[in-house]
Structure formats: C-alpha cells, structure tokens
N, C-alpha and C positions, 0 to 999 in steps of 0.2 A: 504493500500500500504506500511506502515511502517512496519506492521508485516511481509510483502510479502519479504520487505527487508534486515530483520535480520534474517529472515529464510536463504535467500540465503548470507548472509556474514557470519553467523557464520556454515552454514554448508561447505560453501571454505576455512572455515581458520580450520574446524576440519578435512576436506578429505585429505588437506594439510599434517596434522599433522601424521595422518592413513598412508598414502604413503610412508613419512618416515619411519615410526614405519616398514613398512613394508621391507625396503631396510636395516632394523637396525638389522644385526646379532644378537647380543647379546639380543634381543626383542625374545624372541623363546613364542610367546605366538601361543593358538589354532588359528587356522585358521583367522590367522590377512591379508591372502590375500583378504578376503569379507570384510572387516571391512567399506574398503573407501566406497565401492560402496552402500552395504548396508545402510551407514548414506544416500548417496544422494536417494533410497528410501526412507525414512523414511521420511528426510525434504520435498519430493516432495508430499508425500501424506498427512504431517502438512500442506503445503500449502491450501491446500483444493480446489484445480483450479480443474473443472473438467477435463479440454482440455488435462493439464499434468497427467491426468491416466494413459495411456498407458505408459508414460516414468516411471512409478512410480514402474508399474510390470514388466518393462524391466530390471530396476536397481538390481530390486529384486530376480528377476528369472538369473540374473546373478551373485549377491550373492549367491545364492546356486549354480551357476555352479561352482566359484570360491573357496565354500566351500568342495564339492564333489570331485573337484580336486584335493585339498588340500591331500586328501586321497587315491588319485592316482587312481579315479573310471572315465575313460575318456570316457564310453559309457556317461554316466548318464550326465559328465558335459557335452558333445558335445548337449545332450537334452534339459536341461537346458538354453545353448546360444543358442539352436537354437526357444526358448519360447520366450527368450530377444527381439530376432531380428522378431519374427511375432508381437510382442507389439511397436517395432519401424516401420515397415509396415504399420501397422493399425493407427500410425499418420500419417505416410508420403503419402501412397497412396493415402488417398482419399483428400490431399492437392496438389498431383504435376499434373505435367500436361498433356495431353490425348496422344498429339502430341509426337510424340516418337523423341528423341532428338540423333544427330549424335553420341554427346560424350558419351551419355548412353552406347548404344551399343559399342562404342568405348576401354570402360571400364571393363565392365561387359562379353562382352563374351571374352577378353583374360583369365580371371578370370574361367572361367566356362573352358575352354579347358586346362589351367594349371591345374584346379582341377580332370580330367577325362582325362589327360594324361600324369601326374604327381604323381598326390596325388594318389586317387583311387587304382591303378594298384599295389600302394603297399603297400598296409593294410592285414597282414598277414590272417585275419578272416572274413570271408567272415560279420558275424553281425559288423564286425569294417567295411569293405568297405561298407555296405548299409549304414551305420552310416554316415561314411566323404562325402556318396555322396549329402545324404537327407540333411546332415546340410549346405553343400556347397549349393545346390540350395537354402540354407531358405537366408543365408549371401548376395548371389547375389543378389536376389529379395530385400532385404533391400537395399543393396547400387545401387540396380536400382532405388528403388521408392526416397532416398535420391538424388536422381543424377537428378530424373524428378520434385522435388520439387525445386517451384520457390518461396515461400514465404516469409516473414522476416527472417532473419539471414540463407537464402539459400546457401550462401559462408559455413560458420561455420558449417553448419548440415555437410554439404559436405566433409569438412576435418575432422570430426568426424567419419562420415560413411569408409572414407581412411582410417583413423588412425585404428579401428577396425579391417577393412579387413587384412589389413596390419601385423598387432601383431598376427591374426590367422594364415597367411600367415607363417609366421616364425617358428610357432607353428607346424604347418603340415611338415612344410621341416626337421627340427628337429627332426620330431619322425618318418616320414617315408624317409627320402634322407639321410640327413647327420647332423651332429651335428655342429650347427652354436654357432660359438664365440660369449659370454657374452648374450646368448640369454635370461637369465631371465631381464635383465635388460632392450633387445632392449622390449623384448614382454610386460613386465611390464610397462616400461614408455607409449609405444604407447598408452596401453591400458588403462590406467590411464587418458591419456589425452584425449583420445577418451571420453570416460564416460564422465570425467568432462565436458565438449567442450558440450555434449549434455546435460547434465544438465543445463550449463550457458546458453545457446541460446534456451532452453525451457523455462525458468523460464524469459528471455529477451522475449520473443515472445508472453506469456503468459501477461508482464508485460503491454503489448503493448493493452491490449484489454478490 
C-alpha cells in the first residue's frame, strides 16, 4: 500500500509539473500536450492493480490522441479518444447500474441531439462527418455508463466524465461553428482535470479493495 502510495503522489506532483510545462510558451518542446496524461499511464500500469487496466489504456490511447493532434491529424486523434473512452466503458459499465436513471437520459440525449444537429451537419467531409458522428456516440455511451455508475467515488467519476465531455464540446464548436475565446486554455484545463479526476478516484477506489 506504501508503494501504491508514492506511485500516486509523485505521479500528481509530476502531471502537475507537465500541465505547466505545457501552458509555458517558451517550453516549445515535441508534443508536451501527451506528456501529463501519458505519465498517468504509465504510473497506473506500475501500479500493477489489475481492476485499473482499462484506465491504464484509456490514459494511453489518449496520449496518442493528444500526440496525433499535436500534428494536426484530427481523423486519427478523434480515433484514438474514441479507444480512450471504450477503455473507460469497459470499467464503468459492467459496474453501474441496470435500472436506467432519469438524469442519464437527462444528460446524455441533449448531448447526442447537439451532436446531430449541431456538430455533424457541419463537417465539411463527409469521412470527417462519419468520424464526429461515431466518436460522439463512443463519448455519450461513456458519460452514460459514468452517469449509471453508483460505486465509490461515483460523484468524482461523474465530474470527470462532465469535464471531458465538456472540453470536446468546445472542441467541436471551435472547428465547426465558430471560434471560441481562449479556447486552448478553456479545452486544456477541462481536460487536464478530467484525466486527472479519473486517475485520482481510480487509484482511490482501487485503494479501497
């Protein structure tokens, strides 16, 4: 449990440091957008838990979405996160629960009619509209099954799953509506904290068994 420990305190004080480095103009190094999340694979698969696998090849499969980006290849990254979020399904679903819950749906289908009457309709290409649409249903499905999960730290998964949606959200109005103010920062930090958020409450949930 002490290894289990300093795995996750020095991998929050190095994601820390990443996130910075990443907000630090004068830091012009290769693809330091993957840097954070990458660490938090890495420490989650030192952990050696098997339960946090899947968050282990979410983190990771979203370092390379974030490195692919980086190079302005937005099929490939939309592919990538959409790998992330069936590795965060595959925890959450077979933990939440059967009975289908008001505010699910509450959530998740404004989500799915903004993306199909919004998004979609204005993706110049038609492989780019199949793209926003497949990866929007993969995103829904995650912050459904996050939203049907009642287990330890089911508040926190939940504003993780938000925060995520959220920073894509801004992501999509940006490149197909309009160009939103300070948007690297709003879509960075969300996303930053999303990650982390599930990193800490995995590694808390895990700690717990």
């Amino acid at each position: 449990m002490r290894r289990f420990s300093r795995i996750f305190a020095w991998t929050t004080l190095f994601f820390v440091a990443g996130a910075v480095l990443f907000f630090t103009k004068a830091a012009a190094l290769p693809y330091k957008v993957a840097w954070p999340v990458l660490l938090l694979s890495l420490a989650t698969f030192l952990s050696r838990r098997r339960e946090l696998l899947p968050f282990g090849f979410a983190f990771l499969f979203s370092a390379a979405g974030d490195a692919v980006g980086a190079r302005g290849l937005f099929i490939p990254q939309m592919a990538f996160f959409a790998l992330a979020h069936v590795a965060y399904v595959c925890w959450f679903l077979p933990r939440a629960r059967h009975r289908l819950r008001a505010v699910s749906l509450a959530v998740t289908v404004p989500l799915l009619v903004f993306l199909f009457a919004a998004i979609v309709p204005e993706a110049p290409f038609p492989a780019e509209r199949i793209g926003v649409a497949v990866y929007g249903l993969v995103i829904a499905a995650m912050l459904y099954s996050a939203l049907q999960y009642d287990g330890a730290c089911a508040a926190g998964f939940k504003c993780a799953a938000l925060l995520f949606v959220f920073s894509d959200a801004v992501i999509a109005w940006n490149r197909f509506i309009g160009p939103v103010p300070a948007r690297t920062w709003i879509v960075m930090t969300t996303y930053y904290l999303a990650q982390y958020l599930f990193f800490r409450f995995a590694f808390k949930t895990a700690a717990r068994n």
